[in-house]
VMD Tcl script that draws the C-alpha trace (Angstrom):
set ca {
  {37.52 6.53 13.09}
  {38.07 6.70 9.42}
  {40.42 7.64 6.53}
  {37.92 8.69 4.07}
  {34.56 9.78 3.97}
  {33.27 6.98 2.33}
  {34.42 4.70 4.83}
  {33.28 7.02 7.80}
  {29.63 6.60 6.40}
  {30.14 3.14 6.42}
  {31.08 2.60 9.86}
  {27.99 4.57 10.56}
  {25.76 1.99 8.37}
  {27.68 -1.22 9.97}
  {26.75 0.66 13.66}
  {22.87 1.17 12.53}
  {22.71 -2.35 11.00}
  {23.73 -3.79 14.52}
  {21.36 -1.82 16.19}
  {23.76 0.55 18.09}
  {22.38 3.59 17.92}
  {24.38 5.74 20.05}
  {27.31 4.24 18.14}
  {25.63 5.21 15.02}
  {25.49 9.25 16.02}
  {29.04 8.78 16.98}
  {29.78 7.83 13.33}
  {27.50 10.29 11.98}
  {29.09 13.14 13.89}
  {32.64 11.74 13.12}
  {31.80 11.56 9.40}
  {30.05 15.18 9.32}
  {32.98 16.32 11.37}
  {35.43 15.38 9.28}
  {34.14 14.58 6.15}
  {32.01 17.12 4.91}
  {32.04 20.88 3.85}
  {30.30 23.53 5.59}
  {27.59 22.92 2.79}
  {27.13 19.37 4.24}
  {28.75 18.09 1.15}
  {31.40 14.91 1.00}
  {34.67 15.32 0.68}
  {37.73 12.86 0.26}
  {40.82 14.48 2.07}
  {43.93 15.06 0.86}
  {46.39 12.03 1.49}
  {50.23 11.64 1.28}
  {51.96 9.05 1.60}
  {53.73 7.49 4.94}
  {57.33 7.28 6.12}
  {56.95 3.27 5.06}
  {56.18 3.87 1.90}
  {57.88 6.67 0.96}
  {60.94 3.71 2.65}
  {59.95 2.01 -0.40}
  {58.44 -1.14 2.45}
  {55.02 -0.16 1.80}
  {53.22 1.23 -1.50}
  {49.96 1.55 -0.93}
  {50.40 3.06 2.72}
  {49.04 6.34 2.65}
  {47.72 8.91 5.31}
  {45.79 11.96 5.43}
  {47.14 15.50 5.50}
  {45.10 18.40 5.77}
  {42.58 19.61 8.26}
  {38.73 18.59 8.89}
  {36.77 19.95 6.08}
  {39.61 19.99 3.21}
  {39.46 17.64 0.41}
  {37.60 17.38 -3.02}
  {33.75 16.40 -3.65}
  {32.90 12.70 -2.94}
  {29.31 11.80 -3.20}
  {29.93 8.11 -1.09}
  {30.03 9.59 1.77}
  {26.71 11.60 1.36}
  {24.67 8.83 0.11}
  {26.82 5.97 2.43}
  {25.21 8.57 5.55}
  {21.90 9.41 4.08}
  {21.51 5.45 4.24}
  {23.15 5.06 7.57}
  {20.52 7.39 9.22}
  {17.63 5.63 7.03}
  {19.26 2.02 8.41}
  {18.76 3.56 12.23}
  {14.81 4.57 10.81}
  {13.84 1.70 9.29}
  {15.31 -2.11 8.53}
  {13.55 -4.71 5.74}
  {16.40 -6.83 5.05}
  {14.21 -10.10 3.56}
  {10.84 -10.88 2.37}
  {10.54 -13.33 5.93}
  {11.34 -10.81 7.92}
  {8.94 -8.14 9.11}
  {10.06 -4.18 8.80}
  {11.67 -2.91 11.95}
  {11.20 0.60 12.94}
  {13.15 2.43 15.14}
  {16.01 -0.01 15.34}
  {19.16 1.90 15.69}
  {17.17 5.47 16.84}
  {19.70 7.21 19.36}
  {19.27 6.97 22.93}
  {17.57 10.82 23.68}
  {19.45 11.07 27.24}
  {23.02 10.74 25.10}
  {21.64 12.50 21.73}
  {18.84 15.32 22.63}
  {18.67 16.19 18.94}
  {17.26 12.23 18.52}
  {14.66 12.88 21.21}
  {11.77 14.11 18.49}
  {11.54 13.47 14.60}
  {9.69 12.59 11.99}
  {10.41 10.73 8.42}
  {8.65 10.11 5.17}
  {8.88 8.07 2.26}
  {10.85 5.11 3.88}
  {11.62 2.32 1.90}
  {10.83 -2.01 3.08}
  {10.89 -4.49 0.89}
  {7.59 -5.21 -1.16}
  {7.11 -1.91 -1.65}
  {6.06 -0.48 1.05}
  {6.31 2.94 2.09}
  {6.52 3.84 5.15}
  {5.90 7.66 7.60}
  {6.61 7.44 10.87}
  {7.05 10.00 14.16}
  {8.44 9.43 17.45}
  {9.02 11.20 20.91}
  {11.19 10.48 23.51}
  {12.42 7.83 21.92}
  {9.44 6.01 21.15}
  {7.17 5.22 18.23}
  {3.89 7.41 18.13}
  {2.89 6.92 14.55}
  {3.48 4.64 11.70}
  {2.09 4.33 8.74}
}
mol new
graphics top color blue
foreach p $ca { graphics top sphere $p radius 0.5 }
foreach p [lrange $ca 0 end-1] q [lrange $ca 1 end] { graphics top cylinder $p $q radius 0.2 }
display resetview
């Protein structure tokens, strides 16, 4: 897990960039768990800090208090998981490479809501846009 938001999302993006995509939806449902207001926006919890530091051993040691869902507004984590999920859609990461699609998409026996979807307006590199659709977990369309 994670202390923050912020850093939630990015465990989800490091999980997509490695092409785990059941590790991904973990991160995604830890971050949206525990991260987010019933509004789907990002928050940054509450922290206090930690018997070491409040020992004086220990000043930046801090810890979070407060339930899922408390905190104040932190856009990170929104956009940090917006790209996360984009990451698991579509990859371009150098003008050698070609675009991956699909790379980090759920597997749809572990993560039913993964099973179908469609997306639009993907970014590569060279500035392509790219649609695509898939069902049970496969490609159908690209464009």
């Amino acid at each position: 897990g994670a202390h923050t938001g912020w850093s939630a999302a990015w465990l989800a993006l490091l999980r997509a960039r490695a092409h785990d995509g059941d590790g991904l939806a973990r991160a995604a449902r830890h971050t949206l768990g525990q991260f987010a207001s019933p509004s789907l926006l990002g928050l940054h919890p509450p922290m206090r800090p930690t018997p070491r530091a409040r020992a004086a051993q220990c000043g930046g040691c801090v810890e979070r208090r407060g339930a899922a869902g408390e905190g104040v507004f932190q856009l990170d984590a929104n956009a940090g998981l917006a790209a996360a999920l984009a990451e698991a859609l579509l990859q371009s990461h150098s003008a050698e490479c070609a675009v991956h699609l699909l790379p980090a998409l759920p597997s749809p026996a572990r993560e039913p809501a993964w099973r179908h979807g469609t997306a639009h307006g993907l970014r590569a590199r060279g500035g392509l846009s790219v649609g695509l659709d898939w069902r049970d977990g496969a490609l159908t369309r690209a464009a």
